[in-house]
C-alpha positions in Angstrom: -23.1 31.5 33.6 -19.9 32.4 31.9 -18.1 30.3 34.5 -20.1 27.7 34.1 -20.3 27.7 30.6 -15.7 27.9 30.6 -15.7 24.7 33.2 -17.6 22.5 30.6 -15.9 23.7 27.5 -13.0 22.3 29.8 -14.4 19.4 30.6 -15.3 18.7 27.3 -11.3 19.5 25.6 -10.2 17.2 28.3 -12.6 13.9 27.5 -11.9 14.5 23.7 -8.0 14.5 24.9 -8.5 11.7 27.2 -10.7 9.6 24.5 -7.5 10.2 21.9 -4.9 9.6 24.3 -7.0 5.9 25.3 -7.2 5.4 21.7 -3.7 6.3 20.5 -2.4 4.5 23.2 -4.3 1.7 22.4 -2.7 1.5 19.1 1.2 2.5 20.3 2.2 0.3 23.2 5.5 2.9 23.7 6.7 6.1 22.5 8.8 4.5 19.8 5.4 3.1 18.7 3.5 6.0 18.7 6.5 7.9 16.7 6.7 5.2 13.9 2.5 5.2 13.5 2.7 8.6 13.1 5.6 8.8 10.8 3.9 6.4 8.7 0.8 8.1 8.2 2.5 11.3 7.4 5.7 10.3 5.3 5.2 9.8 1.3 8.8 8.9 1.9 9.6 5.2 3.6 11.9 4.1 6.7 14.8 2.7 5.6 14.9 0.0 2.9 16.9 -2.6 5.6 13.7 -2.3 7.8 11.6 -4.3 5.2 12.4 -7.9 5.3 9.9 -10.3 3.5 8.4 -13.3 5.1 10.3 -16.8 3.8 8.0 -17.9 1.1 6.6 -14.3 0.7 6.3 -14.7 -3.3 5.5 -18.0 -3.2 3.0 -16.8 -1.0 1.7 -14.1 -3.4 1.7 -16.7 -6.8 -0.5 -19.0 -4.7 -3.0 -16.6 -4.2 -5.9 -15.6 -6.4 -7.7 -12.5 -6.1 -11.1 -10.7 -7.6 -10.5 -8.3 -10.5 -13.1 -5.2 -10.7 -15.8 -7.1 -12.7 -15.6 -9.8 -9.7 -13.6 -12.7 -11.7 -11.0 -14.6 -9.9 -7.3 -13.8 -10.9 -4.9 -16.5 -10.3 -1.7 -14.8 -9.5 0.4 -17.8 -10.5 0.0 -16.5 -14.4 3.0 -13.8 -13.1 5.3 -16.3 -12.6 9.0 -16.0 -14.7 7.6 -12.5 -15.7 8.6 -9.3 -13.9 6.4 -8.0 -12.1 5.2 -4.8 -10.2 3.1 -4.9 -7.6 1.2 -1.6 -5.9 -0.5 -1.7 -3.1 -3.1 0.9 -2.6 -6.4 2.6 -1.3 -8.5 5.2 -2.8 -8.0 7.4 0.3 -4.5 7.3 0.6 -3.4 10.6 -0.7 0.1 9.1 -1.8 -1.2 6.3 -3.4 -3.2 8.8 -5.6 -0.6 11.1 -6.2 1.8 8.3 -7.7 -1.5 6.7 -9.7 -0.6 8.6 -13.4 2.6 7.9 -12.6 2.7 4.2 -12.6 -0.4 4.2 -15.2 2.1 6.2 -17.9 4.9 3.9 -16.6 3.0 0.4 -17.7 1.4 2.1 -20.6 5.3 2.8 -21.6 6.9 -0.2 -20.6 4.4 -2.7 -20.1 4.9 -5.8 -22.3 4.7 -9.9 -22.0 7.3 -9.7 -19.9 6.6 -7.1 -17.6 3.6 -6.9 -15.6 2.1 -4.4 -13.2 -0.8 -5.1 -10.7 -2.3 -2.7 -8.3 -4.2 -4.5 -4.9 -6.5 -2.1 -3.4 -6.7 -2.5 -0.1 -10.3 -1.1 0.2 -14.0 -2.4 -0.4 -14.8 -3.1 -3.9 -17.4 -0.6 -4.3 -15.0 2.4 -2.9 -12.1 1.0 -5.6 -15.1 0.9 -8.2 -15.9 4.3 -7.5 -12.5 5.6 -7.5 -11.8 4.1 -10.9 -14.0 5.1 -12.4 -12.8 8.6 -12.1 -9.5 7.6 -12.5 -8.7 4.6 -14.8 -5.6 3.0 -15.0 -3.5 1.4 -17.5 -2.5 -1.4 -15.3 -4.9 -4.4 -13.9 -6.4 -3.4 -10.3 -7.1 -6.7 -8.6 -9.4 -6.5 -4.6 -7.6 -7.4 -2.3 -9.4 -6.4 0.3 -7.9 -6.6 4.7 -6.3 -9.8 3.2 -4.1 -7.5 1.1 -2.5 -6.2 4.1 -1.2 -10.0 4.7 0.3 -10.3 1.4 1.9 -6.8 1.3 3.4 -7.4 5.1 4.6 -10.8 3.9 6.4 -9.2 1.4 8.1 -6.8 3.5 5.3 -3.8 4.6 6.2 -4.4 8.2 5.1 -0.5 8.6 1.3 -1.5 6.9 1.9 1.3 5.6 0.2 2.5 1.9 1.4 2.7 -0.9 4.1 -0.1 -1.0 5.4 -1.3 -3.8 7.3 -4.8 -5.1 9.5 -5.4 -8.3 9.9 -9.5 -8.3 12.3 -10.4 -10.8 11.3 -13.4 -13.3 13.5 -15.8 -11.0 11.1 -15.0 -7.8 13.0 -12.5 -6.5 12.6 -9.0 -5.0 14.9 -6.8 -6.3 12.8 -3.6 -4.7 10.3 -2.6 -2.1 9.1 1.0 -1.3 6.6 2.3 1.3 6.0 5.2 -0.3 4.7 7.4 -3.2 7.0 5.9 -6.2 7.7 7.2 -9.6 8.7 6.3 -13.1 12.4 7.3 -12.9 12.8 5.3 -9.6 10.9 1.7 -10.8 12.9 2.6 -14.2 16.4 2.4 -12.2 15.2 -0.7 -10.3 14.0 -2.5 -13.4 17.4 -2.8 -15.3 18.5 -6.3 -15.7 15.3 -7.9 -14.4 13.1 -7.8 -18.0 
């Protein structure tokens, strides 16, 4: 019985180990794959900055696009333009993205004004962002952005799809920063200076 009872348990660690390894591998083609997923998902800290390149067009991109806000009205994005403007992608279970939350909230609250904007896009269903908010409000607009968040943030440079990533776009359409990664005030602070 005992012996019995040992080969199954075996049997059993090994399809479990089998099923992850089929999925994993599913997801990383190579080891270098598998490495960078699994960095991502357990960094608050991102690759290096030259690794994000933005798609041509990727703000552009962004000011075309409207998105819901909580209360399910359309936001056109366009109303950014000239103005600088932050821009946090996020999920309400991403653990870094929560951790930076107050954070950014105290930073917009501080330095928010006509010409400086912040947006978060949650990339999440709108009744988990709901939810979340609820719990923890924000200074700053939280718009839905839903899987086609994922687009904008990798046109802009997320080429990890990693969460949170964050975008300062100077008033003259530029990007002057990108971070995958928890952020803070004293880091969008020193990347703000001669863009508002």
């Amino acid at each position: 019985m005992k012996s019995t009872t040992s080969w199954i348990l075996v049997l059993l660690i090994g399809a479990i180990g089998a099923a992850g390894g089929f999925w994993f591998g599913s997801r990383a083609s190579t080891r270098a794959d598998a490495e960078r997923l699994i960095t991502a998902a357990t960094q608050p800290s991102m690759p290096p900055e030259a690794t994000m390149t933005p798609a041509p067009n990727a703000v552009q991109t962004l000011f075309a696009t409207s998105l819901d806000d909580l209360a399910g009205h359309s936001v056109k994005l366009a109303q950014y333009k000239g103005k600088t403007l932050i821009v946090n992608f996020w999920a309400s279970w991403c653990p870094p993205c929560i951790a930076e939350m107050p954070e950014l909230s105290r930073f917009y609250k501080d330095r928010g004004s006509k010409n400086l904007q912040m947006i978060g896009i949650a990339i999440d269903n709108p009744t988990s962002v709901r939810n979340f908010l609820k719990a923890r409000a924000v200074s700053y607009p939280v718009l839905l952005g839903g899987m086609g968040g994922t687009e904008l943030s990798a046109k802009l440079g997320d080429n990890q799809g990693g969460l949170p990533f964050t975008v300062i776009i100077a008033p003259d359409g530029s990007i002057v920063f990108q971070k995958l990664g928890q952020t803070s005030y004293t880091e969008l602070l020193k990347h703000l200076s001669g863009t508002t």
